[in-house]
C-alpha positions as CSV (number, residue, x, y, z in Angstrom):
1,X,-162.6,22.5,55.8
2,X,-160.8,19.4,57.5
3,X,-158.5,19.2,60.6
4,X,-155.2,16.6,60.8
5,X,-153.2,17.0,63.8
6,X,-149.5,15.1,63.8
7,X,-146.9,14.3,66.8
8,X,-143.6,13.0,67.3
9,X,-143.0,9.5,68.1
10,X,-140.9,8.5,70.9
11,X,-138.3,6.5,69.4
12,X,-135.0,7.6,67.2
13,X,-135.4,9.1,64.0
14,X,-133.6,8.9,60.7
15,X,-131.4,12.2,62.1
16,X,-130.7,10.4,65.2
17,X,-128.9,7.4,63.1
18,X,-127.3,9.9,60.7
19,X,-126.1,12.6,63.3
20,X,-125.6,11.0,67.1
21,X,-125.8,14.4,68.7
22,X,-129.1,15.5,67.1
23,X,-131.1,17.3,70.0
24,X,-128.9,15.4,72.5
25,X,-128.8,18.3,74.4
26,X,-132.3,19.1,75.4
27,X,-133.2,17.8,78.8
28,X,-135.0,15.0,79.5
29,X,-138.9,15.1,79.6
30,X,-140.2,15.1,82.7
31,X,-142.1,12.2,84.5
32,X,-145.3,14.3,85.7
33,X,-145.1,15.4,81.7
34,X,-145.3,11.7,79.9
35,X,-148.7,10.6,81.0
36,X,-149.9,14.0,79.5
37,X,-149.6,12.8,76.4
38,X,-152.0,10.0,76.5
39,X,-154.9,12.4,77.8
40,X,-153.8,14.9,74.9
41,X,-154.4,12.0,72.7
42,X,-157.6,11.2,74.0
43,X,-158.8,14.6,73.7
44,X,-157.8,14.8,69.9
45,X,-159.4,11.5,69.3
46,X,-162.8,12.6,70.9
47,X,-162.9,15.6,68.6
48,X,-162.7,13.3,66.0
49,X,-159.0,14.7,64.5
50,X,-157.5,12.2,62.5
51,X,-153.9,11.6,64.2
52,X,-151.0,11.1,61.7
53,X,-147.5,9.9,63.1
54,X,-144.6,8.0,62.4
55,X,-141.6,5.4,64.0
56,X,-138.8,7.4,62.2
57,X,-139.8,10.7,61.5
58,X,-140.5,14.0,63.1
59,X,-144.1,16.0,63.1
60,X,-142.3,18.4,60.9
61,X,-141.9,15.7,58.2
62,X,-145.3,14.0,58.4
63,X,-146.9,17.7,57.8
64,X,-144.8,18.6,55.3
65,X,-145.8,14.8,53.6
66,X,-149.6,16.1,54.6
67,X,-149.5,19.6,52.8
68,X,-147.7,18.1,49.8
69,X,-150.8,14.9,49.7
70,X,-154.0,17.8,50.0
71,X,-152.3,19.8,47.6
72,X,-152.7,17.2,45.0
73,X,-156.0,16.4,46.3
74,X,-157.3,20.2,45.8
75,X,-156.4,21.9,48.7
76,X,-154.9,24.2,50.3
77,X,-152.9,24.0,53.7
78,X,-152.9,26.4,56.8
79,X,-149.9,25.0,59.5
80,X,-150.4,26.1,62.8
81,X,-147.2,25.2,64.9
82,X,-144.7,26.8,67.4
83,X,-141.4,25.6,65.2
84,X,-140.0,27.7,63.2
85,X,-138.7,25.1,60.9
86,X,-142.1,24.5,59.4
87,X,-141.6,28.0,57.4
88,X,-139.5,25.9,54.6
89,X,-142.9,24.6,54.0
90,X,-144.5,27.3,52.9
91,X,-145.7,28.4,49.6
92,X,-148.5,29.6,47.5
93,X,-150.8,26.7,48.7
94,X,-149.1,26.7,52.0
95,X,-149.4,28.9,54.8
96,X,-147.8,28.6,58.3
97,X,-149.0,30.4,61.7
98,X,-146.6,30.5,64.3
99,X,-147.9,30.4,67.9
100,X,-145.5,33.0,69.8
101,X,-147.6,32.8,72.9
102,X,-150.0,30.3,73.5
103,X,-152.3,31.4,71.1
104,X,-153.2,35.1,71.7
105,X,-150.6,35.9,69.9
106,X,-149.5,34.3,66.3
107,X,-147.9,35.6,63.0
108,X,-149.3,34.1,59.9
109,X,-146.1,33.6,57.2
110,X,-147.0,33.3,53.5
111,X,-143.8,33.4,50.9
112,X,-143.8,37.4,51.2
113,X,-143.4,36.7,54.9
114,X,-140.7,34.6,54.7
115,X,-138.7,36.5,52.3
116,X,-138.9,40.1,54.4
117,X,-137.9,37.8,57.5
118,X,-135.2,36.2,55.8
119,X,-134.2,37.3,52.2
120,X,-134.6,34.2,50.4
121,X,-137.4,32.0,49.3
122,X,-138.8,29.9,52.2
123,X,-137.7,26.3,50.9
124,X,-133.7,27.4,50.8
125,X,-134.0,27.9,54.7
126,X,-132.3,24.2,54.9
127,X,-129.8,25.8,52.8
128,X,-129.2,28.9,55.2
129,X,-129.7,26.3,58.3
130,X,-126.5,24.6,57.0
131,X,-124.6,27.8,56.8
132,X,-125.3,29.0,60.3
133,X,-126.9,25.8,62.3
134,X,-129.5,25.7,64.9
135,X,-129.1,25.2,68.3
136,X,-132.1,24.2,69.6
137,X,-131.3,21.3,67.8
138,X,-128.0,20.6,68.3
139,X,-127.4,21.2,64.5
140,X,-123.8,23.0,63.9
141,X,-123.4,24.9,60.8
142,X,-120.4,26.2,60.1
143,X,-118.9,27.9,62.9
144,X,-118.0,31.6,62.2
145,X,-120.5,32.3,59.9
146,X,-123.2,33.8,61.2
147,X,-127.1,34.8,60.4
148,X,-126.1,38.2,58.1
149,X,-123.7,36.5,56.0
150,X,-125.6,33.2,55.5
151,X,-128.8,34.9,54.5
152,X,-126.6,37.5,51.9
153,X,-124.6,34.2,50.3
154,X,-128.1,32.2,49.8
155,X,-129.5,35.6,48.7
156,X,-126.4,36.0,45.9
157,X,-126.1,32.6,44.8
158,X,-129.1,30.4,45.6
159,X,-128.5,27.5,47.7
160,X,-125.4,26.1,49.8
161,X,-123.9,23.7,46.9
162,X,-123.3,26.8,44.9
163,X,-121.7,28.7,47.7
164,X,-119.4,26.0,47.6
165,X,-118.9,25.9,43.8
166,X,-117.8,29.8,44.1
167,X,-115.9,30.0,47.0
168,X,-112.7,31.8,44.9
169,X,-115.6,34.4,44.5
170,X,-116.2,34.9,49.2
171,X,-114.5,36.6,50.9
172,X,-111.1,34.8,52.4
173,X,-112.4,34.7,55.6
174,X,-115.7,32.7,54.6
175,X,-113.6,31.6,52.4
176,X,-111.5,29.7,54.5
177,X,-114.5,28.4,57.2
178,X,-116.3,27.1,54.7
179,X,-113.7,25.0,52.9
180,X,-112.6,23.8,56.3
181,X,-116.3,22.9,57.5
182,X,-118.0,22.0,54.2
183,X,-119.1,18.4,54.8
184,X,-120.4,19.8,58.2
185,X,-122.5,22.2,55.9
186,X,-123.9,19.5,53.9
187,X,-124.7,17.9,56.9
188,X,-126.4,20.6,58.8
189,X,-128.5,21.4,55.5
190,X,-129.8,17.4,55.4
191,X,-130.5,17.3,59.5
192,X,-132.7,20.8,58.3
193,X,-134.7,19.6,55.9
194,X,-138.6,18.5,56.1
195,X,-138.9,15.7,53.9
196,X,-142.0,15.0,52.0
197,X,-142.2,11.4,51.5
198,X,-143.0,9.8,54.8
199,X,-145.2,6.9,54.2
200,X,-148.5,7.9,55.4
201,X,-151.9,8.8,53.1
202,X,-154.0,11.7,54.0
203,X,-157.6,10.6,54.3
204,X,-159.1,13.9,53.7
205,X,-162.5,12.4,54.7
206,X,-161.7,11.2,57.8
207,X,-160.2,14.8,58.6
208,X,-164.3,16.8,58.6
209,X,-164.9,18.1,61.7
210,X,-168.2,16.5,61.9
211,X,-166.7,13.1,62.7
212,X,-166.3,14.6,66.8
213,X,-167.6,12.4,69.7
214,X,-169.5,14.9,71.5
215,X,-170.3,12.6,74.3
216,X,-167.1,11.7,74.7
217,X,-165.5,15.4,74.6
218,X,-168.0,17.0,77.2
219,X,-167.5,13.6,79.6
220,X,-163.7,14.4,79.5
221,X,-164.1,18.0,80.1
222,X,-165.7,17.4,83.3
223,X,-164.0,15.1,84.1
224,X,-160.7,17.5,84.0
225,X,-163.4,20.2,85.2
226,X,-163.1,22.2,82.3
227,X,-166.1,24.1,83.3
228,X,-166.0,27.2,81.4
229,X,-165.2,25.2,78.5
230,X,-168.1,23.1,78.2
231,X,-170.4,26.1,77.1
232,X,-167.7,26.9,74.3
233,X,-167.4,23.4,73.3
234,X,-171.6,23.1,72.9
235,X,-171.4,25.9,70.9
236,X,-168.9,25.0,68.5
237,X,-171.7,21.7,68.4
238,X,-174.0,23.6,67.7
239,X,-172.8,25.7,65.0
240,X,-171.3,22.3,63.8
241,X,-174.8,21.1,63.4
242,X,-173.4,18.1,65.6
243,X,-175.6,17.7,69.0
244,X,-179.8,17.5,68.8
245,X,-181.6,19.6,70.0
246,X,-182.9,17.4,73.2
247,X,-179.3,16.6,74.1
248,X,-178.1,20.0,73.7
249,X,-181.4,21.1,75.8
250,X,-180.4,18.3,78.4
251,X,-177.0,19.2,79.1
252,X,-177.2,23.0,78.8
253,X,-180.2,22.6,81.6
254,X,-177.3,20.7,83.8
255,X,-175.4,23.7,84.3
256,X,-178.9,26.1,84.3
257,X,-179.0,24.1,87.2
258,X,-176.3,24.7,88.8
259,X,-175.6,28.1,88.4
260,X,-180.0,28.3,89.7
261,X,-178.6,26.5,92.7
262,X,-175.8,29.2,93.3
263,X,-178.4,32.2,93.0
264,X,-181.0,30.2,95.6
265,X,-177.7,29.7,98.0
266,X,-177.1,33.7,97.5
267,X,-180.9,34.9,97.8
268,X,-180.6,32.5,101.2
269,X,-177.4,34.7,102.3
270,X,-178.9,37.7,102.5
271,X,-179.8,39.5,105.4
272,X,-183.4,38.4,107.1
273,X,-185.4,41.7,108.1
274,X,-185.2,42.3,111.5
275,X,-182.8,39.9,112.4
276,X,-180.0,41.8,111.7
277,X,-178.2,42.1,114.7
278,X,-179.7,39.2,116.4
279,X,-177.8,37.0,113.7
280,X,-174.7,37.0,114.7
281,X,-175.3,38.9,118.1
282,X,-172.8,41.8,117.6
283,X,-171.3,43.5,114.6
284,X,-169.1,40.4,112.8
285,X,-165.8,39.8,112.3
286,X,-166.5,36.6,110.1
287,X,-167.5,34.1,112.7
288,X,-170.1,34.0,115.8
289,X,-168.5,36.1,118.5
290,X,-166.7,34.1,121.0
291,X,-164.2,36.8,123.0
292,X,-167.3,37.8,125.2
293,X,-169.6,35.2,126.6
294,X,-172.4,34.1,124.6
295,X,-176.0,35.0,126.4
296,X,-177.9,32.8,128.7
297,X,-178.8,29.6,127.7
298,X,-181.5,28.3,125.5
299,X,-182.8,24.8,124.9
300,X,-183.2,25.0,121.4
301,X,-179.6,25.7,120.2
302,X,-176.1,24.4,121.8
303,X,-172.7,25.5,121.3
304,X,-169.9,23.0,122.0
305,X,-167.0,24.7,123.1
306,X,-163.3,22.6,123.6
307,X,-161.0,24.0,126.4
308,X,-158.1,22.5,125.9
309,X,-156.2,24.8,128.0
310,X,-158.7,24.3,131.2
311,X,-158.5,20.2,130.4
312,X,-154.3,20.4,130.6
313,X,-154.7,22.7,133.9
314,X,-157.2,20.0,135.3
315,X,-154.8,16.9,134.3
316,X,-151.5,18.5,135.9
317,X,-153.7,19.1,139.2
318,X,-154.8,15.5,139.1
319,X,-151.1,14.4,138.6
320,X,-150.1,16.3,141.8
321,X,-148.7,19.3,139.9
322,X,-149.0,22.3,141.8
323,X,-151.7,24.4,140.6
324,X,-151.3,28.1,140.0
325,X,-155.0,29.6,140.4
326,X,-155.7,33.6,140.1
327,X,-157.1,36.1,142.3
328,X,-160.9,34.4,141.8
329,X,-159.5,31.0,142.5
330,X,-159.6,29.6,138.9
331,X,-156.6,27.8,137.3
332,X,-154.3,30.8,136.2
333,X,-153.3,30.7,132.2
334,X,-150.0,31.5,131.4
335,X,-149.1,33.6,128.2
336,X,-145.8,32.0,127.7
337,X,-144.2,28.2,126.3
338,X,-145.4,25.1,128.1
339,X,-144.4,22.1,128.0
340,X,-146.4,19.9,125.9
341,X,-146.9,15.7,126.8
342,X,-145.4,13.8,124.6
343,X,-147.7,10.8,124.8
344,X,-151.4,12.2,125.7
345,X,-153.5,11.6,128.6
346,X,-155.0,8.9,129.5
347,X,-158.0,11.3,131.5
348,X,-161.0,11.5,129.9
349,X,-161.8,14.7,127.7
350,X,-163.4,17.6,129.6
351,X,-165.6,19.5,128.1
352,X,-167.4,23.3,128.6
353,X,-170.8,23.2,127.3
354,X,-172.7,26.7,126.6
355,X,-175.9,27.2,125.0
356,X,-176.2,29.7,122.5
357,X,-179.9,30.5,120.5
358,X,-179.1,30.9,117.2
359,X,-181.5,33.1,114.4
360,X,-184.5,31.6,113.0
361,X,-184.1,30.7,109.0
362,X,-187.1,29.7,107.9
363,X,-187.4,25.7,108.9
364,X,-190.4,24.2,108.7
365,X,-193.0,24.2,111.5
366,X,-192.7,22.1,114.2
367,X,-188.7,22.0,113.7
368,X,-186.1,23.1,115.7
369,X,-185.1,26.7,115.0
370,X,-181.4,26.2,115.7
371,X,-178.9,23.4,115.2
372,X,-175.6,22.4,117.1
373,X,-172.4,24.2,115.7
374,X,-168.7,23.8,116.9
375,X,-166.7,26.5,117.7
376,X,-162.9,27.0,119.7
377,X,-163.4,28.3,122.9
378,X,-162.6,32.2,123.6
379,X,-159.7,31.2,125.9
380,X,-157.9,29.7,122.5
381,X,-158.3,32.9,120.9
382,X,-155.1,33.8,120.8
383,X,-154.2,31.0,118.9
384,X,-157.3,30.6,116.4
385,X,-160.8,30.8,116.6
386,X,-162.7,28.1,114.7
387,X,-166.0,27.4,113.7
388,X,-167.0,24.5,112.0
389,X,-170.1,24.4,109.8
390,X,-171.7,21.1,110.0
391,X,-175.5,21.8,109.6
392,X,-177.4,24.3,107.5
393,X,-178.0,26.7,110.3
394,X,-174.0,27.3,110.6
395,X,-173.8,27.3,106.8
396,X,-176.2,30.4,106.5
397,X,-173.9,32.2,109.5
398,X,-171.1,31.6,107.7
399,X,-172.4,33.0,104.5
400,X,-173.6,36.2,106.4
401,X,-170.2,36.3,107.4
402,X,-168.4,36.1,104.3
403,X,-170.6,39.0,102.8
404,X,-170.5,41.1,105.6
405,X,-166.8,40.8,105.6
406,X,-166.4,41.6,102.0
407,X,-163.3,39.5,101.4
408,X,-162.1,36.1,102.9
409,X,-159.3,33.5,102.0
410,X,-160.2,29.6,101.0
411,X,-158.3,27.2,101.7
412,X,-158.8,23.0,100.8
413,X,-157.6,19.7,102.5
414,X,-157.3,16.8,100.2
415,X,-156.3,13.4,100.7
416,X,-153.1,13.5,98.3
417,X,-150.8,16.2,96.6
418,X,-151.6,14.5,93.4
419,X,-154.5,16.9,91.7
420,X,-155.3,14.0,89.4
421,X,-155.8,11.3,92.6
422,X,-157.0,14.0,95.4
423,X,-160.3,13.9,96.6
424,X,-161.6,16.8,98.9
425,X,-161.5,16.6,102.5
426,X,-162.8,19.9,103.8
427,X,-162.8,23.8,103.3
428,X,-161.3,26.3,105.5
429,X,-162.1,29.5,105.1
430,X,-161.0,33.0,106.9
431,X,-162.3,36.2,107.2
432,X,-160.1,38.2,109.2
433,X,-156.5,37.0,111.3
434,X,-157.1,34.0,113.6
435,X,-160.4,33.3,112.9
436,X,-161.8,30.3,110.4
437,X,-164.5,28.4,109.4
């Protein structure tokens, strides 16, 4: 078997010079689009497809050209494309697949095909394009005449020069359109038809699959983190009888790692006997409880705690503000709008410090059996409650949490909205309303 692969060329074509308003209404391509097709390229390339194109003509004409050249060399063509144009093409060494969506779902046209779509041979559809057109590009036909009556009149008498030899034999109505618009026919029937003569040689040699770049295609599918395509791709290697068996061995280990890494990180998660409740010191709701105070203090675990609402109450009573306290004497917090300050303060931050023990997880003897994590105080719960997991300890909470909970949200922060530029910043992740990690 061998694989060609052809694509249009940016610049005018022969159609464009003869008919101005060829495709001149299709919309503009878009900017994120264009740089696509370089990577495209670069893909084909790497899977070692012979690309065939040309200044002047359309894909459509360089596979027709293609399917003409292999049939002299031997063999026999199979077109898989989304245009329906290509069908003109077909015969009995030519077969076209059209891709209705994506590619789960494609009918395969051979000359049988053609004719119960159409009622006509497949290479008079130019003729049957010049009797009714085709809009998608911007080719006009002869107005009036419409898909039933052009297919019965190439049907009956062949091709659109001999509808116009017998028009005394039409209908007056035809009749009359197709005197009126017959050069427009001719036209429409040249803007319609795939020629075969492009200058371009089919090298069926350079079209074996063999010739892929395997180093190359797996580099650019992680690269575009095309993970769960890399197994399919080594396959296809394999069966190819492309990739050794130590390469094959090497990279297939790469991802055996991985997903080993994943499994250790789930074993890790699950629950340590007897510790159950003592992990997160009351039933979770997807962080460390922080509505109710934590207990006493220990001295091998701290829990930093930001009151941002006590600092504010603290600055307003040091810029002479009066001071609203409760019935115990501490500043009161009010549920409603404050006013925020524009610039900052220029007092130093306060901060609450509490000591919280966290479980033990296993580290090695002599270490520290907790480590520092940061979490919003409780009197911001109403607003969110935060924990952030900086050290393994808070990681392995967080994990509890996420199984316990049995569904979460993920969020990311990235340093651009570009996907192809971004790199990650951090991961936010919730487990119930006002509360993330």
């Amino acid at each position: 078997d061998y694989i060609a692969m052809t694509f249009d060329r940016p610049s005018p074509t022969f159609r464009h010079e003869q008919f101005t308003e060829y495709k001149a209404h299709r919309p503009t391509l878009p900017d994120n689009i264009r740089p696509q097709f370089a990577r495209i390229h670069e893909v084909v390339e790497a899977f070692g497809i012979p690309i065939y194109e040309k200044d002047g003509f359309e894909a459509d004409d360089v596979l027709g050209t293609l399917s003409v050249q292999a049939n002299q060399q031997g063999v026999d063509t199979i077109i898989y494309t989304g245009d329906m144009d290509t069908l003109q093409l077909v015969n009995e060494h030519v077969v076209v697949k059209v891709a209705k969506r994506g590619i789960t779902e494609i009918t395969e046209y051979d000359e049988e095909g053609v004719k119960a779509r159409y009622g006509f041979e497949p290479d008079k559809l130019p003729d049957y394009k010049g009797l009714v057109g085709d809009k998608s590009d911007n080719i006009p036909g002869v107005p009036g005449i419409g898909e039933k009556t052009a297919s019965k009149l190439i049907a009956e008498y062949g091709s659109l020069e001999n509808v116009l030899t017998h028009l005394d034999e039409i209908k007056p109505k035809e009749q009359k359109l197709l005197r009126e618009y017959s050069e427009q026919a001719k036209q429409s029937k040249f803007l319609a038809t795939i020629v075969l003569d492009v200058p371009v040689q089919l090298d069926l040699e350079a079209c074996r699959p063999e010739h892929m770049n395997r180093d190359k295609v797996l580099a650019i599918f992680r690269e575009l983190e095309f993970r769960t395509m890399v197994e399919k791709v080594l396959s296809l290697f394999r069966q190819l009888g492309i990739p050794s068996a130590g390469e094959d061995s090497e990279t297939s280990n790469g991802y055996e790692r991985e997903r080993a890494h994943k499994e250790e990180v789930r074993e890790k998660a699950e629950p340590i006997p007897g510790q159950e409740e003592d992990l997160l010191l009351a039933p979770p709701v997807g962080v460390v409880p922080i509505m109710t105070p934590p207990p006493p203090p220990a001295d091998d675990a701290e829990v930093i705690l930001t009151d941002a609402i006590a600092k504010k109450a603290t600055y307003k009573a040091g810029q002479g503000e009066e001071q609203v306290k409760d019935e115990e004497g501490e500043p009161a917090i009010s549920d409603g709008p404050e006013q925020l300050d524009l610039f900052g303060s220029n007092e130093p931050a306060q901060e609450v410090v509490r000591r919280l023990r966290l479980p033990s997880l296993g580290g090695a003897p002599g270490e520290p059996q907790g480590t520092p994590i940061h979490i919003a105080d409780e009197n911001m719960v109403k607003a969110t409650n935060t924990m952030v997991v900086n050290s393994e300890d808070s990681l392995q909470v967080l994990i509890k949490s996420m199984y316990d909970a049995g569904a979460f949200a993920l969020d990311t922060e990235t340093t651009s909205d570009d996907p192809w530029h971004a790199d990650l910043v951090g991961i936010s992740i919730s487990m119930a309303a006002l509360i993330r990690c």
